[in-house]
VOGU-3710 file (C-alpha; in Angstrom, 3 decimals, decimal comma):
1> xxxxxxxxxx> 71,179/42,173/31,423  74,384/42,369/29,754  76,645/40,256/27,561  78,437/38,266/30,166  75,127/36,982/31,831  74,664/33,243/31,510  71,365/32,614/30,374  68,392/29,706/30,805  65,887/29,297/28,756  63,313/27,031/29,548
11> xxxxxxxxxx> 61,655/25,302/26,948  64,490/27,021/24,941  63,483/24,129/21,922  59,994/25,172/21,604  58,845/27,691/19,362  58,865/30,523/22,160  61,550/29,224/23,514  64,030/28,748/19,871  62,892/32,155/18,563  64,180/33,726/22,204
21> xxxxxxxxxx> 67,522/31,976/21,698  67,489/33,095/18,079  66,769/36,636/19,187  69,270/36,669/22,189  72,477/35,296/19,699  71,538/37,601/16,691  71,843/40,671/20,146  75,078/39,560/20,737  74,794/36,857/23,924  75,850/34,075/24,542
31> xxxxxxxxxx> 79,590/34,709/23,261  82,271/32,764/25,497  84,603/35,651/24,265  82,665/38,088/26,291  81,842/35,102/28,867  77,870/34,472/28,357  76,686/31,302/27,668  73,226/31,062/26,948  71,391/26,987/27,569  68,265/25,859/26,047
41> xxxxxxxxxx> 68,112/22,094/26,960  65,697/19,952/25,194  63,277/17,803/27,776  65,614/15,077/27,332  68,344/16,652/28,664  66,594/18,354/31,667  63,487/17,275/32,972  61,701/19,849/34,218  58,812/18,146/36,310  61,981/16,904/38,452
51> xxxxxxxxxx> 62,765/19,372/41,318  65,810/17,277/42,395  67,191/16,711/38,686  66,437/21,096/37,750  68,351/21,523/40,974  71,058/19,427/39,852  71,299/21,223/36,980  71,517/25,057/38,225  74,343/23,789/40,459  76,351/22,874/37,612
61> xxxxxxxxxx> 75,354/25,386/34,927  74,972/28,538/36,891  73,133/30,891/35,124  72,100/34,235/36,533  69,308/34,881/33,996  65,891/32,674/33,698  63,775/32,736/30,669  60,855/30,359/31,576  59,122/29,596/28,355  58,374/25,750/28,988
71> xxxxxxxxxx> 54,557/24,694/29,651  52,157/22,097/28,300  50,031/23,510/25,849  47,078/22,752/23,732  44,037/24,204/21,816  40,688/24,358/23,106  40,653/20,730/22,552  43,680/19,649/24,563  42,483/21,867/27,767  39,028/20,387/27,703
81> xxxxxxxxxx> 40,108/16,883/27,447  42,924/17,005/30,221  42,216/19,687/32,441  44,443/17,590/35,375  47,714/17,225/33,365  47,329/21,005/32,131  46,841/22,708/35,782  48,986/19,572/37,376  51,965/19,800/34,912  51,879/23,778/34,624
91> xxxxxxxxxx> 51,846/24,300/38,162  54,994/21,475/38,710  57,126/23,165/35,890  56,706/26,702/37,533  57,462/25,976/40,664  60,386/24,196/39,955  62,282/26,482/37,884  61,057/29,634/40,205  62,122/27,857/43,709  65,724/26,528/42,121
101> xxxxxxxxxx> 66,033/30,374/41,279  65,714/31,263/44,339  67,606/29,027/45,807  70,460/30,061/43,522  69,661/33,465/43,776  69,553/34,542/40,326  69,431/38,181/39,173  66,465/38,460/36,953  63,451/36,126/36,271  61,124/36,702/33,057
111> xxxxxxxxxx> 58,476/34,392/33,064  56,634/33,943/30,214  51,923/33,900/30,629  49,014/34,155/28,778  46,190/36,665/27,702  43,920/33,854/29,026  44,500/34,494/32,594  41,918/37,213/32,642  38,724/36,850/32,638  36,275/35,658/30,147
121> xxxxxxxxxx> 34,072/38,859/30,040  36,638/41,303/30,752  36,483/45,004/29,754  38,172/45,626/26,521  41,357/46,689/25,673  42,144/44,674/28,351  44,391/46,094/31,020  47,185/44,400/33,480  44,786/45,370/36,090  41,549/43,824/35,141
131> xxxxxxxxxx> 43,312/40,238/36,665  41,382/38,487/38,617  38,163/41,017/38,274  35,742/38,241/37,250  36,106/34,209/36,134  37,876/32,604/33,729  37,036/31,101/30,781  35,999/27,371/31,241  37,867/25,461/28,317  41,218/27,001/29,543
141> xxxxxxxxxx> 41,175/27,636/33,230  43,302/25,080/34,362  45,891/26,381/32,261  45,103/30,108/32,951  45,416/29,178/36,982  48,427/27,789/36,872  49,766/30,691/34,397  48,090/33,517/37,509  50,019/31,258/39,876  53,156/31,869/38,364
151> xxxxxxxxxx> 52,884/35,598/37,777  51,894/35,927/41,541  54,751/33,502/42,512  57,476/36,120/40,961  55,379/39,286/42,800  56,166/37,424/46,000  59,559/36,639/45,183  60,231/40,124/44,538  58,590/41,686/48,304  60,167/38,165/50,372
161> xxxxxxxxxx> 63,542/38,259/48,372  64,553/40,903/46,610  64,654/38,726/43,476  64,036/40,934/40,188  61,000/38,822/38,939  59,647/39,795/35,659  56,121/38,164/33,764  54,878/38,870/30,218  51,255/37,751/29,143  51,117/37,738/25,412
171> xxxxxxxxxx> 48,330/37,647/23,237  47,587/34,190/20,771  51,134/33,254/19,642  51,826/31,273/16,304  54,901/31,373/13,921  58,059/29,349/12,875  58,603/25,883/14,866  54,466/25,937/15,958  53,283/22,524/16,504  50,123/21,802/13,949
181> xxxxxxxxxx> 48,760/18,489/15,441  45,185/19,062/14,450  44,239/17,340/17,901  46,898/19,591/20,374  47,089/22,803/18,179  45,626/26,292/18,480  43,476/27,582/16,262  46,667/29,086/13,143  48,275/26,415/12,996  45,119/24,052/13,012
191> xxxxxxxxxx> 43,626/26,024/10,046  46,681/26,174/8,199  47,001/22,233/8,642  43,147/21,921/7,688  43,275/23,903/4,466  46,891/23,024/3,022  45,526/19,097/3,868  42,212/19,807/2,219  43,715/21,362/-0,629  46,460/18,664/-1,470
201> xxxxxxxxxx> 43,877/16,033/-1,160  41,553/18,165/-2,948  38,428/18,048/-0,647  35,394/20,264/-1,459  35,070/21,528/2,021  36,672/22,144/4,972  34,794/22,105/8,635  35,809/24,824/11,267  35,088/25,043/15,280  32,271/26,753/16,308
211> xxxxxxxxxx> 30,660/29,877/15,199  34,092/31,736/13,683  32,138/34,912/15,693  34,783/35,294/18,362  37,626/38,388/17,815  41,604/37,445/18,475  44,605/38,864/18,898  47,664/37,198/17,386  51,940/38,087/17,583  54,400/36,574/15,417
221> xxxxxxxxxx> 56,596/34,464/17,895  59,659/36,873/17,060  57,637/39,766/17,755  57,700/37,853/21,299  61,422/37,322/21,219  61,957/40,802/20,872  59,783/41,895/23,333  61,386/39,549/25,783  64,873/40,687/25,232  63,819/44,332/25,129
231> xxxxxxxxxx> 61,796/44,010/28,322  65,303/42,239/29,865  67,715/44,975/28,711  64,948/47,686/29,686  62,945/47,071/32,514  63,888/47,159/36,610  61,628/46,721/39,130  63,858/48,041/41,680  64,241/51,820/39,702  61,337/54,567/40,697
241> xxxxxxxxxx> 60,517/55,031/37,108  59,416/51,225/37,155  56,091/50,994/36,137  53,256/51,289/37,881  49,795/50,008/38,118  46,475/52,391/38,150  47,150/51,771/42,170  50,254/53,704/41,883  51,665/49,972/42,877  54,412/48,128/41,408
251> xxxxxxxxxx> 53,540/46,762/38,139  55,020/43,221/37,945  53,172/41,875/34,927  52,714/43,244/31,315  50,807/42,885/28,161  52,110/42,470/25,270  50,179/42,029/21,702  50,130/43,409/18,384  47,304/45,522/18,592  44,944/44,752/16,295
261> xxxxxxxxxx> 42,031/41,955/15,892  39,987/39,504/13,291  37,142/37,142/13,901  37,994/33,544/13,644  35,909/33,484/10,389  38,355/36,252/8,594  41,390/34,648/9,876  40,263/31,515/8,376  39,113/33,124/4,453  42,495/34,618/5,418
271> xxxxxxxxxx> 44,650/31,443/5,784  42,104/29,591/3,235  43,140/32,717/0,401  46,956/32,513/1,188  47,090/28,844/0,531  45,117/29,432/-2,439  42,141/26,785/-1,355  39,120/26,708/-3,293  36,609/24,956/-1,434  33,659/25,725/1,147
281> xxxxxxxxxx> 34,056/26,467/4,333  32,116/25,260/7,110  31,190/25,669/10,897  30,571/23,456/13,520  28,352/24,926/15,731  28,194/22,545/18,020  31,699/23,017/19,206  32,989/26,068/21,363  34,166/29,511/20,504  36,040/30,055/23,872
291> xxxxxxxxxx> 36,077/33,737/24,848  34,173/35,800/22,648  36,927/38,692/22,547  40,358/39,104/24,350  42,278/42,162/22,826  44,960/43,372/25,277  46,155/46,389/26,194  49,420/46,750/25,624  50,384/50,779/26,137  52,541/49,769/29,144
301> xxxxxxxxxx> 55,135/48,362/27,548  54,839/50,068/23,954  55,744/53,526/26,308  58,835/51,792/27,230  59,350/51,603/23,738  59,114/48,809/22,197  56,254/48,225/18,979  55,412/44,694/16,998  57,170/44,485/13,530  55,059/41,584/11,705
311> xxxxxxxxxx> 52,021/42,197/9,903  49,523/39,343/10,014  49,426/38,214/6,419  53,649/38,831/6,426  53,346/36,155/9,333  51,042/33,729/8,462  52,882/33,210/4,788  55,753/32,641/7,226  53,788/29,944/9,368  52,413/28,454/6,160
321> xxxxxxxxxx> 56,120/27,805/5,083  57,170/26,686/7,997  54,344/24,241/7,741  55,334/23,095/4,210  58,496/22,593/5,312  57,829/20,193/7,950  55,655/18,322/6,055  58,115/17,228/3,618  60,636/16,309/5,806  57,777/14,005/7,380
331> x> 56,962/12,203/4,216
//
């Protein structure tokens, strides 16, 4: 990748997709001087469910870089409730952007997964290779197929055409520009919007899903962003010192996370302390933990050189601000 590239980032006004553009600006790109341009259309501007309309669109923009960052997403309780639209929608978006790439033949593809495409009761750390070992997790394996899907879509793109065809799989994400719905959220941004709610309104007690027992990963979105451009400016498929796979086979997918792990119940005495909330805090048992551990292994890629720079606490007082800010430009 280099400074005259012209690059697409889809879902490029999420919070994946901003803090890429963010990342890729503050590098340099994206300067008509040096002739990059760098597009993040919003989902009124490009649809991306529309094959015909994406197509349209690479015709007249042209870029020769691909950042996919755009899927629907959701919490435990978003998956459960509409499995269809998560595999359907995930699967539709993919495609799209992947097949118009080739079409166009673009130089380099990074598309963007999740640590929930391996398996529920995988071996921990958990390595690029342990895909597809076992099954998935129930509450999320819609979105987790359509997430493998795309990771094996870009493999065969690479052996059929030649196309450089990159895939990260972070760990739980959450930072700047997260969406806190309570009913579409994962679990930061849900606790943050349960205890900052409970303590303006001054409630006695706030309820959490399930046990609090399971253990999770978490990256500061710009710790993302930087892996992304890193991984851009620094890894080739096509060079012999690409990395490999314990097969000795071209690796075509890596890992990346921060490295370290808390139980659901920390996090939330974590979030609950930060925001200074005073109350009880309580467990629904009845609702479900998801997997009970997912820590990745992300060696791979930290011997390529790159290492997370945000501490947990340094990024949740970030999301917590973030969420304060929103809030009072909603009221």
């Amino acid at each position: 990748m280099n400074q005259s590239d012209k690059i697409f980032i889809a879902g490029g006004t999420g919070m994946v997709g901003s803090s890429i553009y963010r990342k890729l600006i503050k590098e340099g790109y994206g300067q008509s001087k040096n002739g990059g341009e760098i597009f993040n259309p919003s989902r009124k501007e490009l649809d991306l469910l529309n094959f015909e309309e994406v197509k349209s669109w690479f015709e007249l923009n042209k870029p020769n870089i691909v950042i996919i960052a755009a899927a629907k997403v959701g919490g435990i309780l978003a998956n459960s409730s509409k499995p269809y639209d998560f595999i359907y929608e995930n699967l539709k978006i993919e495609t799209n952007i992947i097949e118009v790439s080739r079409l166009f033949e673009v130089k380099k593809i990074l598309f963007l997964g999740s640590s929930c495409i391996y398996p529920k009761l995988s071996k921990q750390p958990i390595k690029e290779e342990y895909l597809l070992e076992s099954y998935l997790e129930p509450t999320n394996q819609w979105y987790a197929l359509a997430k493998i899907s795309g990771i094996k879509l870009c493999e065969a793109l690479y052996y059929q055409y030649g196309i450089n065809a990159l895939s990260l799989m972070p760990c739980n994400l959450y930072g700047t520009g997260d969406n806190y719905d309570p009913l579409t959220s994962h679990v930061i941004p849900a606790l943050i919007n349960k205890f900052q709610t409970a303590k303006n309104l001054k409630l006695k007690k706030v309820t959490c899903w399930g046990t609090g027992n399971p253990l999770r990963e978490f990256l500061y979105v710009d710790d993302l962003a930087d892996a992304c451009v890193f991984l851009l400016e620094n890894w080739n498929i096509e060079k012999k010192e690409s990395l490999l796979n314990l097969s000795k086979e071209k690796l075509f997918w890596l890992n990346v996370g921060s490295g370290e792990e808390i139980t659901i119940k920390e996090l939330a005495l974590l979030i609950a302390n930060l925001i200074s909330y005073e109350g009880d805090i309580m467990w629904d048992n009845t609702k479900p933990d998801g997997t009970p551990r997912k820590l990745l292994d992300s060696s791979k890629l930290r011997s390529l050189g790159w290492l997370p720079k945000t501490d947990l606490k340094s990024g949740l007082e970030c999301s917590i601000d973030d969420f304060k800010r929103k809030s009072r430009q909603m009221s």
